[in-house]
N, C-alpha and C positions, 0 to 999 in steps of 0.2 A: 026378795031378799029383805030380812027381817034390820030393823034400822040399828041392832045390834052390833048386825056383821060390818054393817056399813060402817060403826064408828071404828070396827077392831080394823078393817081396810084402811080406812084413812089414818087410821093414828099407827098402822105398818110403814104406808106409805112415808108420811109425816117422818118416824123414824129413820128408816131409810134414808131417806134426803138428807137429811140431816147429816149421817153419818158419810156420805157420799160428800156434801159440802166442806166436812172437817177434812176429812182423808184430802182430799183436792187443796187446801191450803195447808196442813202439815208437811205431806208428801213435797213436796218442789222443795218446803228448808228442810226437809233431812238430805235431802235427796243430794242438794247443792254441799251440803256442810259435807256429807260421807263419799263424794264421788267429785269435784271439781276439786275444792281446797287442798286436795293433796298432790294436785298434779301442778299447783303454783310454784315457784321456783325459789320463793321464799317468804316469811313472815315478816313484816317492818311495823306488826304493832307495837308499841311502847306503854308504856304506864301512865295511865289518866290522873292528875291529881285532882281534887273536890274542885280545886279553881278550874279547870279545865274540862268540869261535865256538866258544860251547858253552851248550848248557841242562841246569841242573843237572848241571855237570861234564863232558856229552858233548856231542861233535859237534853242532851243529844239523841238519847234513846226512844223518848215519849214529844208528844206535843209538839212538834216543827212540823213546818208546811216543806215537805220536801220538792215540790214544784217549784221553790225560788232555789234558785243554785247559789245565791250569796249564803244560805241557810247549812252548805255542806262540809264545811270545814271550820272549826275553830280557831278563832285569829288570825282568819286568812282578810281579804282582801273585802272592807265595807262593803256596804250593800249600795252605796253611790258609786264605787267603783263599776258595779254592771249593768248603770242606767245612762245612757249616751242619745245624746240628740239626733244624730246621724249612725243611725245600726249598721251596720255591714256584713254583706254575709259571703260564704261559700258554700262549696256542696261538700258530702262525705259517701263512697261506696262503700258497703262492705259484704260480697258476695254470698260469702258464707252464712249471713244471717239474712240475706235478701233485702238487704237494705240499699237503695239505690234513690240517688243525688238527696237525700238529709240532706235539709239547711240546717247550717252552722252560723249563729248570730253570734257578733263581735258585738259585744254591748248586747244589754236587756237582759234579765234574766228569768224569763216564765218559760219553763222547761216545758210545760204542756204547747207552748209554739213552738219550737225547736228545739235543738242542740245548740249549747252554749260552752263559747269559749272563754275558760277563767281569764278575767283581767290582768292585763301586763304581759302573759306567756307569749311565746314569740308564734309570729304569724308560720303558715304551711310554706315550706322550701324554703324559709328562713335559719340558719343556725338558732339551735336554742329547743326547747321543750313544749309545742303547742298541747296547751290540754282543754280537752273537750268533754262537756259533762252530759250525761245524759240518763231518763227517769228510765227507773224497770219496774215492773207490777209482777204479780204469778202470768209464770211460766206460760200456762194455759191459755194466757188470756193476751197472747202476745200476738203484735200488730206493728211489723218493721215501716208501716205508714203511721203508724197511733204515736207522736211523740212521746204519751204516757205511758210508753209500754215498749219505745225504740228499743233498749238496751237490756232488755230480761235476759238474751240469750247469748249476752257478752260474755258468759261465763264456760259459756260454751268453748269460745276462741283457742288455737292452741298457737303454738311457733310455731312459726311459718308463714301462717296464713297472712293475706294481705289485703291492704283497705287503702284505697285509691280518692285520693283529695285533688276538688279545683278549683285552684285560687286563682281569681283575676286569669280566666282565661289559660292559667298553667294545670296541668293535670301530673300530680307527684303518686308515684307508690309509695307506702311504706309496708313494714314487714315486720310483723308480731314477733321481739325476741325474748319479754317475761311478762308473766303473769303473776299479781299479789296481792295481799289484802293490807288495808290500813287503818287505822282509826280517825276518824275527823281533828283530832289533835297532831295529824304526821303531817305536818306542811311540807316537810323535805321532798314530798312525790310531785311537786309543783315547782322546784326548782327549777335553773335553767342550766344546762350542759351546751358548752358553745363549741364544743368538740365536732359536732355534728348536727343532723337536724331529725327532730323527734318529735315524733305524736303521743300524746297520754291521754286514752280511753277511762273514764271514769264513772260511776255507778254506784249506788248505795246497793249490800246484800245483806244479808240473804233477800233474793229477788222474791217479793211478797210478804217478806216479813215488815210488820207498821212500824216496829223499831226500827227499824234499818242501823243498825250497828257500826257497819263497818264498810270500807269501801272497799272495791275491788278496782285496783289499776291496770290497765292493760298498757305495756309501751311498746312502741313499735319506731323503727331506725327507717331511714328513707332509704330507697334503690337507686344510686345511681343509677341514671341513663344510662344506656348503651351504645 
């Protein structure tokens, strides 16, 4: 084989890859944006002002280390608010994505250890709104044991479906009843509702994109015992 053929091979090959490479990280955001976002129950984006598009001084859309979860929201809660001397944790099931006992860290906030619980929200079986953060990468490349990669397929979730928390020894269901997207300036999805007791799944999407835009909230209502 004349060393001609061999460069037009390799520089096939080379292309090839290539194109197989892009396809593999465009694909998952169109994919997400044209087939999940319209099954959400509703929009809660609002309007970003200049003062408002930047976390800790950068871009919300470029340049943030998305692994710290004080970094996901705008004007939410310091980043000494997710650093505690004494961490506490619990576990999170959630079948449907094969995720079984995820630690959930109260305090700390390096998303590549775990799942983290925003500061202040109220604990699992408690009245009130527990919210729980967690990292997603492409689709592909997803790993319900890889903290960095727990939540890619949260977008999957529909109503209904249910995710199983145990706190201190107490095991609660909850039960998926909306799905939405927000922008890191919507604090109001961190609220607390003392009506009941609720869990708030949280996620930066489109799952792979470096931007990460926007968030997607999953809430879910607990089951009474029976």
């Amino acid at each position: 084989m004349s060393q001609k053929t061999i460069l037009r091979i390799a520089a096939l090959i080379s292309g090839v890859s290539g194109i197989v490479i892009l396809v593999g990280v465009i694909y998952p955001i169109a994919t997400y944006t044209n087939t999940y976002t319209k099954n959400y129950t509703q929009q809660f984006i609002s309007p970003v002002s200049d003062e408002q598009k930047s976390v800790k001084g950068k871009s919300i859309t470029q340049d943030v280390d998305f692994t710290r979860a004080s970094n996901w929201f705008v004007g939410g809660a310091e980043k000494e608010a997710f650093a505690t001397s004494n961490v506490k944790y619990f576990t999170i099931d959630i079948p449907k994505l094969k995720i079984e006992k995820a630690i959930v860290a109260i305090g700390g906030e390096d998303l590549s250890k775990s799942l983290i619980q925003y500061p202040g929200t109220a604990l699992p079986g408690k009245r009130g709104n527990a919210a729980i953060f967690g990292h997603s990468i492409l689709p592909i490349f997803y790993d319900p044991k890889n903290y960095l990669a727990i939540f890619s397929l949260l977008p999957t979730l529909k109503n209904g479906d249910e995710i199983f928390v145990d706190y201190d020894g107490i095991s609660f269901t909850y039960r998926v009843e909306a799905m939405f997207e927000v922008l890191p300036t919507d604090l109001q999805v961190l609220d607390q509702d003392s009506s009941d007791s609720f869990l708030t799944l949280v996620t930066c999407v489109p799952p792979g994109d470096p931007r990460k835009p926007k968030r997607l909230i999953v809430r879910a209502r607990v089951v009474p015992p029976k």
